[in-house]
FIDO-10872 format. One record per atom (N, C-alpha, C, O): residue in one letter; x, z, y. Coordinates in Angstrom, 3 decimals. Each point is the difference from the previous one (the first is absolute). Layout:
// residues N
+------+----------+----------+----------+
: zalo :        x :        z :        y :
+------+----------+----------+----------+
:    A :        X :        Z :        Y :
...
+------+----------+----------+----------+
This chain:
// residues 73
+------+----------+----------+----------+
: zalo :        x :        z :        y :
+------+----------+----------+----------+
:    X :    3.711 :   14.066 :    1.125 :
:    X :    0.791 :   -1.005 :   -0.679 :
:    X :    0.779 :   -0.802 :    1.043 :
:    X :   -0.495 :   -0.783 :    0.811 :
:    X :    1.753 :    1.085 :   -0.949 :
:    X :    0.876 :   -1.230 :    0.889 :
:    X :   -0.403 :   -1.272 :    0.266 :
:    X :    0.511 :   -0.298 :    1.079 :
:    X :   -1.072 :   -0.487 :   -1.439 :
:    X :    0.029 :   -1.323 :   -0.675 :
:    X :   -1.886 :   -0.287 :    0.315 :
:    X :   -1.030 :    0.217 :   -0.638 :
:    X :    1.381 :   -0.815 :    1.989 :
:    X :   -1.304 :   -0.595 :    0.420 :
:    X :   -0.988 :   -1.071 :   -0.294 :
:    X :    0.286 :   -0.865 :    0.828 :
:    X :   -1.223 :    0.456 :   -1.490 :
:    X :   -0.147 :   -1.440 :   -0.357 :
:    X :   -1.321 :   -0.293 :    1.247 :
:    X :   -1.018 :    0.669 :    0.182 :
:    X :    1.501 :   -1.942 :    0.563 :
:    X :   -0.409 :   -0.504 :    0.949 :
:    X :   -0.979 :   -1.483 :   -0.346 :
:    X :   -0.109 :   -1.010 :    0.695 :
:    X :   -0.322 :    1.231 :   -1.606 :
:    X :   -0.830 :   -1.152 :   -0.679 :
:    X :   -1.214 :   -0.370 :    0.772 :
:    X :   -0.333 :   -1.128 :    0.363 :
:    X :   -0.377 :    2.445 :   -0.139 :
:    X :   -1.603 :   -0.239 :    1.151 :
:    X :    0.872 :   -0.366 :    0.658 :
:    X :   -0.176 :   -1.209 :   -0.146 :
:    X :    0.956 :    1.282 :    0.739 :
:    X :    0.523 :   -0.684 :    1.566 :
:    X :    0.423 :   -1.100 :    0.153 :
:    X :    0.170 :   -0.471 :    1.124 :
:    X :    0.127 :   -0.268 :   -2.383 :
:    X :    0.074 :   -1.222 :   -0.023 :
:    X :   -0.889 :   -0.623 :   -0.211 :
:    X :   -0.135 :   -1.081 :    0.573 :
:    X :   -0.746 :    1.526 :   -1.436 :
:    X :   -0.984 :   -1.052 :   -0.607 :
:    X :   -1.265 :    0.272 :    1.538 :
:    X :   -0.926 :   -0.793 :    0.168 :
:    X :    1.116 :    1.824 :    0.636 :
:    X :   -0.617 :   -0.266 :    1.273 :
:    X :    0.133 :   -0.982 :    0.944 :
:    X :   -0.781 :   -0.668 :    0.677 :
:    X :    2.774 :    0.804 :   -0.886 :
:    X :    0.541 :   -1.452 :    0.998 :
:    X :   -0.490 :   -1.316 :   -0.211 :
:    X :   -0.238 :   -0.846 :    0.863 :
:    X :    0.043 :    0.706 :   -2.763 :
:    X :   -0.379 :   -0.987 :   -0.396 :
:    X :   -1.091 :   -0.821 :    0.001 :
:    X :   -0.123 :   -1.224 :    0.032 :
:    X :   -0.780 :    2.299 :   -0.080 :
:    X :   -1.021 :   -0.601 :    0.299 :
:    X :   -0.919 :    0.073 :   -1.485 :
:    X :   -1.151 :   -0.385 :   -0.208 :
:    X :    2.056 :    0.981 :   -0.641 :
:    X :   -0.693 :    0.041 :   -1.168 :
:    X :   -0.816 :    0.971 :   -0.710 :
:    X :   -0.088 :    1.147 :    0.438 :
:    X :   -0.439 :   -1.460 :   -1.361 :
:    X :   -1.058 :    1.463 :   -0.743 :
:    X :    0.788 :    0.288 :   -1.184 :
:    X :    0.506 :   -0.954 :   -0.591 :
:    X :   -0.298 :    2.354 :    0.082 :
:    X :    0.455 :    0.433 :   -1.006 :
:    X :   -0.668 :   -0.491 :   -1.195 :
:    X :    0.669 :   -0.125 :   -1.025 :
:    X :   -2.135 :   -0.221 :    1.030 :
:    X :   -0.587 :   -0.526 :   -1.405 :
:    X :    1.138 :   -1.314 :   -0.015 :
:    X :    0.838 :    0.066 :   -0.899 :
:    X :   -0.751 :   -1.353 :    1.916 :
:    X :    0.811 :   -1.013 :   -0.122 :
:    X :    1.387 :    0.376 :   -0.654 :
:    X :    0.152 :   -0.235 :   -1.199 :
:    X :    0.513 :    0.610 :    1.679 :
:    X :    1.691 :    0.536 :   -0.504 :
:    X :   -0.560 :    0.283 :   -1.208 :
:    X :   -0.019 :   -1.001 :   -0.716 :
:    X :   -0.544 :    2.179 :    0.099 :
:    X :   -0.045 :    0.310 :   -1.009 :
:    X :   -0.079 :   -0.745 :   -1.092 :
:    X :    0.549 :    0.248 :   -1.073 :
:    X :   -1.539 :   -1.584 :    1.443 :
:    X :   -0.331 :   -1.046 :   -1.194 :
:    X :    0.860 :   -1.007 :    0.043 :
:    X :   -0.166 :   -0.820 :   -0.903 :
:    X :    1.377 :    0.513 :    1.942 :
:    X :    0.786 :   -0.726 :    0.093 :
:    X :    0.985 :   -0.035 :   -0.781 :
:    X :    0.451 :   -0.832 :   -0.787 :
:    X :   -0.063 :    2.267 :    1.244 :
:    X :    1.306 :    0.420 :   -1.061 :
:    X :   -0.694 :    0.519 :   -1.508 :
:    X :    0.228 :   -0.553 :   -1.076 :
:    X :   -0.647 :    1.111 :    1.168 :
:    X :   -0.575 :    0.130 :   -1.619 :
:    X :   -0.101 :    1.598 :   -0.223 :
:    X :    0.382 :    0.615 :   -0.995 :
:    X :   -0.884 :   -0.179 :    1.959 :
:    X :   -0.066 :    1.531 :   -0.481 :
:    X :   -1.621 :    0.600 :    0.545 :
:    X :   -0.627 :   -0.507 :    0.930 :
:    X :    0.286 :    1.379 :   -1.540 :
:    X :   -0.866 :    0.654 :    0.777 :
:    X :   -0.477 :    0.887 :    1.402 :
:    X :    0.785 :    0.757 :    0.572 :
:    X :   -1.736 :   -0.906 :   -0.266 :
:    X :   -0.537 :    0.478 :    1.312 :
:    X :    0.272 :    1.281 :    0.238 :
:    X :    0.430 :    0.519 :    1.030 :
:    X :   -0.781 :    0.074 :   -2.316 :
:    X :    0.530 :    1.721 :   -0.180 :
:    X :    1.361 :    0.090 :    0.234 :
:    X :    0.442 :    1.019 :    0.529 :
:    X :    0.391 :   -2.057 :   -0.886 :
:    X :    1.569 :    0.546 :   -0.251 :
:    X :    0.450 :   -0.516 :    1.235 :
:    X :    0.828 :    0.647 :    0.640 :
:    X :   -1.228 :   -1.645 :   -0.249 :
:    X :    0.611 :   -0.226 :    1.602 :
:    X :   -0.615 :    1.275 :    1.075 :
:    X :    0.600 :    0.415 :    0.992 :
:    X :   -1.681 :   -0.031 :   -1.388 :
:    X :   -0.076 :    1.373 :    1.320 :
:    X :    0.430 :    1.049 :   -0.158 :
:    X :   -0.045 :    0.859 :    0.880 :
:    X :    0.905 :   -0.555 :   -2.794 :
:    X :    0.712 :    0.960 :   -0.327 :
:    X :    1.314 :   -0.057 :    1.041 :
:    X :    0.626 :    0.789 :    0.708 :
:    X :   -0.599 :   -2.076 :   -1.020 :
:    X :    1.461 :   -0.341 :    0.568 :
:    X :    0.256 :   -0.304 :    1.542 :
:    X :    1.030 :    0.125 :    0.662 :
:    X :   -2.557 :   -0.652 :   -0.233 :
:    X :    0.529 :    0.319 :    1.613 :
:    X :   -0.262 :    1.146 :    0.726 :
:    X :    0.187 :    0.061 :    1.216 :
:    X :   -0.833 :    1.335 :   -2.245 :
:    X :   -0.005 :    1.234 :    0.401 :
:    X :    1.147 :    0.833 :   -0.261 :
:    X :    0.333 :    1.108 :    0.418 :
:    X :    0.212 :   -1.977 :   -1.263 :
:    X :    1.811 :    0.950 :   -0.329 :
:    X :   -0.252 :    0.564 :   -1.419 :
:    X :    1.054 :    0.229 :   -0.594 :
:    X :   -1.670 :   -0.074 :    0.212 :
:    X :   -0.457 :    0.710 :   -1.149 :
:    X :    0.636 :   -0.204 :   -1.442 :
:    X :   -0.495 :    0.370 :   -1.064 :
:    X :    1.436 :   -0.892 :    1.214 :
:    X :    0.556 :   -0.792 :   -1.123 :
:    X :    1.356 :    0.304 :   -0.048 :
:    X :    0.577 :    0.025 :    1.087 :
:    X :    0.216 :    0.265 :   -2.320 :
:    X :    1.109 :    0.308 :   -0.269 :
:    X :    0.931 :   -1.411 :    0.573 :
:    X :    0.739 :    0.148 :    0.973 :
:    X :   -0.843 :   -1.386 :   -1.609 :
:    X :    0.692 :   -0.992 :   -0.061 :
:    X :   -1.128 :   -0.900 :    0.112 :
:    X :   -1.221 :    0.100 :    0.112 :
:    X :    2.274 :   -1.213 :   -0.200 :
:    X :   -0.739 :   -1.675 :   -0.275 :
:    X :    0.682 :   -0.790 :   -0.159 :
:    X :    1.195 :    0.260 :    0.143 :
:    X :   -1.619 :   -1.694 :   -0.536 :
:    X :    1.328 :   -0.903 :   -0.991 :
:    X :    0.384 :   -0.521 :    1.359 :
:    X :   -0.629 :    0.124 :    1.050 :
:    X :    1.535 :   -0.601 :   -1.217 :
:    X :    0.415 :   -0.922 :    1.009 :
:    X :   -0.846 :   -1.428 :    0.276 :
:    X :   -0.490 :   -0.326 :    1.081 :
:    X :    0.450 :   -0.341 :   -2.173 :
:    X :   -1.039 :   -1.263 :   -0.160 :
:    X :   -1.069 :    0.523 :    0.651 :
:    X :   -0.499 :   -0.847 :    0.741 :
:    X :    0.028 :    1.731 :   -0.714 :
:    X :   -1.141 :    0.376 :    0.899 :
:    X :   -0.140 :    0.260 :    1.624 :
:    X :   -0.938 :   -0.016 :    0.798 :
:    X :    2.430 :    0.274 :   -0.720 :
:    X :    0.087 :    0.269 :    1.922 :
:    X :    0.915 :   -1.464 :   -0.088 :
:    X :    0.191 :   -0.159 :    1.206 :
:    X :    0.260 :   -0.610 :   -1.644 :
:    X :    0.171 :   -1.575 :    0.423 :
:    X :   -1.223 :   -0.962 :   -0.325 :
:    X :    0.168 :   -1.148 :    0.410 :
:    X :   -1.536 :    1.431 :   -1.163 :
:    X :   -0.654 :   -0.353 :    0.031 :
:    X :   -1.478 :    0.367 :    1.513 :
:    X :   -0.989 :   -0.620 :    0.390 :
:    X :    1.534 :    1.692 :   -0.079 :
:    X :   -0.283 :    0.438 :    1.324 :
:    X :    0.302 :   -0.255 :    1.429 :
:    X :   -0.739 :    0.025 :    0.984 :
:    X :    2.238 :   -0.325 :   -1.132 :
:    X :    0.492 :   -0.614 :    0.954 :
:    X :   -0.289 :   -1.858 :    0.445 :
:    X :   -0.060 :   -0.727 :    0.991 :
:    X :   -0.043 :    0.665 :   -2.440 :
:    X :   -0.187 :   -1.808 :    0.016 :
:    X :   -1.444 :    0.148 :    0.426 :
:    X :   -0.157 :   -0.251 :    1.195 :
:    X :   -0.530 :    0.463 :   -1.606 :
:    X :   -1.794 :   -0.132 :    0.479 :
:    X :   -0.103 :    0.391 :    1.683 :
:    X :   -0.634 :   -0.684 :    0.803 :
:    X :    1.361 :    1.876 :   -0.470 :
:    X :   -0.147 :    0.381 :    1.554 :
:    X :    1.085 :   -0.188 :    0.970 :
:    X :    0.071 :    0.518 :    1.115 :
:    X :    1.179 :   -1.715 :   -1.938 :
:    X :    0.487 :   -0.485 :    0.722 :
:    X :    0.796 :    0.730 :    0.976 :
:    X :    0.127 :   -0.186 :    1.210 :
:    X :    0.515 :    1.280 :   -2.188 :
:    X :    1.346 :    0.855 :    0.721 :
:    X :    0.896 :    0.526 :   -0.773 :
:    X :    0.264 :   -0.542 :   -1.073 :
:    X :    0.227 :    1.440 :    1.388 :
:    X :    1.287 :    0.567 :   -0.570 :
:    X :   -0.533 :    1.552 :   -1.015 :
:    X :   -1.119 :    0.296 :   -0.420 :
:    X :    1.886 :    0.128 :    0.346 :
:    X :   -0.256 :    1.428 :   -1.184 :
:    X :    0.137 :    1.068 :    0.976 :
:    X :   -0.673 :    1.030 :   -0.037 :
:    X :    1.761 :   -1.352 :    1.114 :
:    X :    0.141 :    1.412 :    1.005 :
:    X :   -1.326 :   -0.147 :    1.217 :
:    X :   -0.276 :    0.940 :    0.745 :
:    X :   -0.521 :   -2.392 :   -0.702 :
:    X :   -1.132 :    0.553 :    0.708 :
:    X :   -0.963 :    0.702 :   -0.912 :
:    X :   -1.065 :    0.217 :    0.578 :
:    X :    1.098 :    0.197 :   -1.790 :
:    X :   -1.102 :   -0.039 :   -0.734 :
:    X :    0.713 :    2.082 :   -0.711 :
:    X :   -0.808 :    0.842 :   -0.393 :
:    X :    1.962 :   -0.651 :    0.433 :
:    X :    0.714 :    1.302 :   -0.507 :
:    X :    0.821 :    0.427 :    1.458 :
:    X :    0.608 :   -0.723 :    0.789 :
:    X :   -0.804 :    1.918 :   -0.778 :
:    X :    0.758 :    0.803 :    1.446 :
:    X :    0.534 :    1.104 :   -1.119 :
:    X :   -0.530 :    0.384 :   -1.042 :
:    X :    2.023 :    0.039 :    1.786 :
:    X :    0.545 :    1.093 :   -0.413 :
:    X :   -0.440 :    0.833 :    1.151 :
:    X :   -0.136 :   -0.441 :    1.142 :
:    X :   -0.138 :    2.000 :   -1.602 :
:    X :   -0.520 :    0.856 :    1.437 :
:    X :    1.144 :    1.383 :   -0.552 :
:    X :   -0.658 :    0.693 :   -0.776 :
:    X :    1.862 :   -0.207 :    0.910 :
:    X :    0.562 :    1.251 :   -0.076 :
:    X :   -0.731 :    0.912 :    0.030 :
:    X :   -0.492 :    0.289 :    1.090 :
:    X :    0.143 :    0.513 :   -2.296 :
:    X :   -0.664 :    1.775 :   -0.009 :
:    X :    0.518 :    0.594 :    1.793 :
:    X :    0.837 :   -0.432 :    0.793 :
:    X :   -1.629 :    1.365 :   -0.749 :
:    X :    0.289 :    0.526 :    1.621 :
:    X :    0.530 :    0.947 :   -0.886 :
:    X :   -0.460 :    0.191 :   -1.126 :
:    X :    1.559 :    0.497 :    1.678 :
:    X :    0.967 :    1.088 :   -0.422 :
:    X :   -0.191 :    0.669 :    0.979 :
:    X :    0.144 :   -0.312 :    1.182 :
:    X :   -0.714 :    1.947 :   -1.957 :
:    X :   -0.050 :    1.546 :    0.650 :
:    X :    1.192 :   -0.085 :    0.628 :
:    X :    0.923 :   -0.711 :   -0.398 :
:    X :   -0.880 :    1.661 :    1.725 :
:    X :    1.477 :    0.597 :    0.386 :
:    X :   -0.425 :    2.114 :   -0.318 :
:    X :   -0.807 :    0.872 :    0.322 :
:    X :    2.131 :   -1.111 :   -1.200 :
:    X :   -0.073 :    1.688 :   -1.007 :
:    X :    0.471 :    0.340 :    0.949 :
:    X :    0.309 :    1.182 :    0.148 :
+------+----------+----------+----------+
């Protein structure tokens, strides 16, 4: 998947525990490790600005674009 989510790496910088975030913003424990394993199609937005506000950054520390590696035919 192109599209890196760098969430353990923040909430490492932070200093924080995933049970915390989870009950902050209002979602579950299951769905935040869905989501900081990638595992997840989408997510609302209110939810990665409710992410950013709690760990106190931006959306591009928290989402990386990574380009597919392209075969040479």
């Amino acid at each position: 998947m192109p599209i890196i989510i760098n969430l353990d790496v923040m909430l490492a910088k932070r200093k924080v525990k995933s049970k915390d975030l989870a009950a902050s913003i209002g979602i579950t424990e299951q769905n935040l490790s869905l989501l900081k394993q990638g595992k997840i199609k989408g997510f609302r937005l209110a939810t990665l600005e409710a992410i950013c506000a709690y760990l106190d950054c931006q959306p591009g520390d928290i989402l990386e674009y990574q380009a597919p590696i392209q075969s040479a035919d």
